[in-house]
N, C-alpha and C positions, 0 to 999 in steps of 0.2 A: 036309275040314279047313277051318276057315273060314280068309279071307285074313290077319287080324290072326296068328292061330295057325302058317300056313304061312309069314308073314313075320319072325317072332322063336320061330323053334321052337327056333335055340339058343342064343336070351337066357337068362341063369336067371330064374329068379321071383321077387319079393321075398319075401325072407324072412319067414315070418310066426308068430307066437307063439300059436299055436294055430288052434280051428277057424276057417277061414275059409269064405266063399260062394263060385261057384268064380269070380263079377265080379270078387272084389278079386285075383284071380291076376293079374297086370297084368308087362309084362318095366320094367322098372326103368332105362331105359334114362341117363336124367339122371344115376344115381348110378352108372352104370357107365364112363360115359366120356369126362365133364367136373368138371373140377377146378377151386374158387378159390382165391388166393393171396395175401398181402399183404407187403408188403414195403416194407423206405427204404432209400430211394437219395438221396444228395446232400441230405438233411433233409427230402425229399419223400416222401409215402405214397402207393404205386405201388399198384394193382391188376393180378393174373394172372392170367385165363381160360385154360385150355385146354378143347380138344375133340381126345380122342383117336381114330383111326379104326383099320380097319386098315393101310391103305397111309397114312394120312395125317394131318398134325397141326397146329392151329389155334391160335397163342399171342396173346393179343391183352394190350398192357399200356399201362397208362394212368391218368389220373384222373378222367375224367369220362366214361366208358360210351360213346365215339363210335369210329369208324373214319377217323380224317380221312387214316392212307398204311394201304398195303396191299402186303406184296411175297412173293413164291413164291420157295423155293430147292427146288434134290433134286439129287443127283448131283455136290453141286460148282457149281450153278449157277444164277442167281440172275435175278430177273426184277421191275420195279417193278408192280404193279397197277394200284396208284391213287396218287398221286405227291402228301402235303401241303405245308402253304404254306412250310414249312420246306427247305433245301437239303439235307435228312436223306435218307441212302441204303439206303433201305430195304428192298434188295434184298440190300446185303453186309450189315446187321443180319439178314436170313433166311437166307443163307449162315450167316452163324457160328454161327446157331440150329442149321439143318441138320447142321452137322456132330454133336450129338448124338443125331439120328434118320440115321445112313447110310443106312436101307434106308427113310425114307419121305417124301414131298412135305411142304412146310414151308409154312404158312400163317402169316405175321406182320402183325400188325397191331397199331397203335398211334393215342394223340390227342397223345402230345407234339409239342412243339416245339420241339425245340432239337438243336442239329449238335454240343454236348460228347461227344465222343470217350472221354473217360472217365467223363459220364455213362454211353455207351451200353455203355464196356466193365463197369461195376459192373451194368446190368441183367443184361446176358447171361451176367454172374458168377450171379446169384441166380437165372435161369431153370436153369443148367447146376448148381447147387447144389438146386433142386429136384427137379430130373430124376433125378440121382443119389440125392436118399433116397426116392426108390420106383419106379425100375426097373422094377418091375413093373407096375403102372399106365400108364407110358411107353410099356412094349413094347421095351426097349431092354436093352442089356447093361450091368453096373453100371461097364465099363470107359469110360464117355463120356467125353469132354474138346471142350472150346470153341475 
């Protein structure tokens, strides 16, 4: 079995509307396990990436496509990455992600800058409003809370 085949032998295949060649049999992996998202918050047009894994999950939100903090939660616990120019705590912002993945490592990341508290509580209002209309995609039970 070649190694592309032995490596995603249980991706599905994309779907295909009739006959295909067996090249275009391809695992689909972009459409299966990363999500965008858009959304306002405070009058601002926020962007949502995630990248869902099995044990693990990637939120990045923002408005200009950069990573400038970076922080890891799992189990209740929380850890900075990469720390931006901002006094932003980006480690309890992946806690409180976290608590809607209990069973999986939390990757957050963002370009903002700014330390408003109820900015940050309205995004993780709309990440945890996300989560919740498609559970399934998430890998999560539809019982989630922030």
């Amino acid at each position: 079995m070649p190694y592309a085949q032995a490596r995603f032998k249980n991706i599905p295949e994309r779907p295909s509307s009739g006959a295909t060649k067996a090249s275009e049999k391809t695992p689909y992996i972009e459409e299966m396990c990363s999500r965008t998202k858009v959304f306002a918050v405070a009058r601002r047009q926020l962007g949502m990436q995630a990248v869902v894994l099995d044990s693990c999950v990637f939120i990045w939100v923002g408005e200009r496509r950069r990573l400038d903090a970076l922080g890891f939660a799992h189990a209740a616990r929380g850890a900075t990455l990469l720390e931006g120019a901002s006094r932003l705590h980006v480690d309890t912002l992946a806690c409180g992600i976290g608590r809607l993945f209990p069973r999986k490592q939390v990757f957050f990341s963002t370009d903002l800058n700014t330390d408003d508290v109820d900015f940050w509580a309205d995004v993780i209002k709309c990440i945890a409003e996300e989560v919740r209309s498609s559970p399934d995609f998430y890998g999560v039970s539809i019982n989630v809370s922030a």
